[in-house]
N, C-alpha and C positions, 0 to 999 in steps of 0.2 A: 504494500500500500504506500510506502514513504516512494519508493521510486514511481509511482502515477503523479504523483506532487510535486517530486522535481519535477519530471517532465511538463509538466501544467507550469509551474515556474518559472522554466527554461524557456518557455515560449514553443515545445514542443510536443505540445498538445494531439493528438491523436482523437479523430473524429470517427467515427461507425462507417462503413461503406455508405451506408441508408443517405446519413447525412451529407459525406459527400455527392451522392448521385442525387439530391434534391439541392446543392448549392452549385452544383454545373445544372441545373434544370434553369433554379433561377438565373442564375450568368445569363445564360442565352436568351433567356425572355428581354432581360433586359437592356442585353447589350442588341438584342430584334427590335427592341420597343425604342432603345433612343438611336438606331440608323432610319428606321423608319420616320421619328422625329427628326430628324437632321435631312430629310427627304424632302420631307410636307415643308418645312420652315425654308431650304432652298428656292422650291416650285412659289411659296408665296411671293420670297422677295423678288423672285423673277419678275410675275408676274406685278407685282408692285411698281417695280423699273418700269416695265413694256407700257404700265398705264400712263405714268410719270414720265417716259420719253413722249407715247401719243400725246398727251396735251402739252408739254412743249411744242412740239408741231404745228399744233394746231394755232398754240397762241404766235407762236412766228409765222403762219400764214395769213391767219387776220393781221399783224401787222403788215405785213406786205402788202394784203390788199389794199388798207387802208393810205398806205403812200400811193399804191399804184390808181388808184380812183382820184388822189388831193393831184396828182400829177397828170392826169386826164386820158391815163391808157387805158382805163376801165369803165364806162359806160354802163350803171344797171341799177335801177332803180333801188332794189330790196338790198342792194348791198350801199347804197350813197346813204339810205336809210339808217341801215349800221352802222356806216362811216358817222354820220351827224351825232349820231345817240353816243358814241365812242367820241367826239370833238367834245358834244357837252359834258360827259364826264370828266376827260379830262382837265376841262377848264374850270370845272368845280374841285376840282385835286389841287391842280394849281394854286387856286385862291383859297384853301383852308390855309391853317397854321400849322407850322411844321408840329409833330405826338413828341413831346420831349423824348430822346435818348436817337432821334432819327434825325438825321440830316444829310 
């Protein structure tokens, strides 16, 4: 009995088979459970990106229309519309006061 105790001591502790084949069961669940997590959290931030580049795009294309219409290459009613609604916005930006900690 005094040699089970050193070994417990010693840090060499001896486990049952049982125990060990139920701690390689959980290992693998685990280590399945967080590459599958580290799968789904890649594919999100992908997808996070792909959205966040699309509306880049899109806000650099309305601004391009919007010079291309003020400089007279683009001709179209529903978009000079936008263009105006985007001039009075801006001029109300313009004219507020700068939010302290921004300039």
């Amino acid at each position: 009995m005094s040699d089970e105790k050193n070994e417990e001591a010693a840090g060499g502790e001896q486990r049952p088979p049982l125990v060990n084949d139920v701690a390689e069961v959980l290992w693998g669940v685990f280590r399945g459970g967080s590459k599958l997590l580290a799968k789904e959290g890649r594919g999100r931030l992908e997808s996070y990106q792909a959205k966040k580049d699309l509306e880049k795009l899109y806000l650099k294309l309305g601004r391009e229309t919007v010079r291309l219409i003020d400089a007279g290459e683009i001709d179209h009613p529903g978009l000079a519309v936008g263009a105006d609604r985007i001039r009075r916005q801006q001029a109300i930006l313009d004219g507020l006061e700068p939010v302290e900690g921004e300039e």
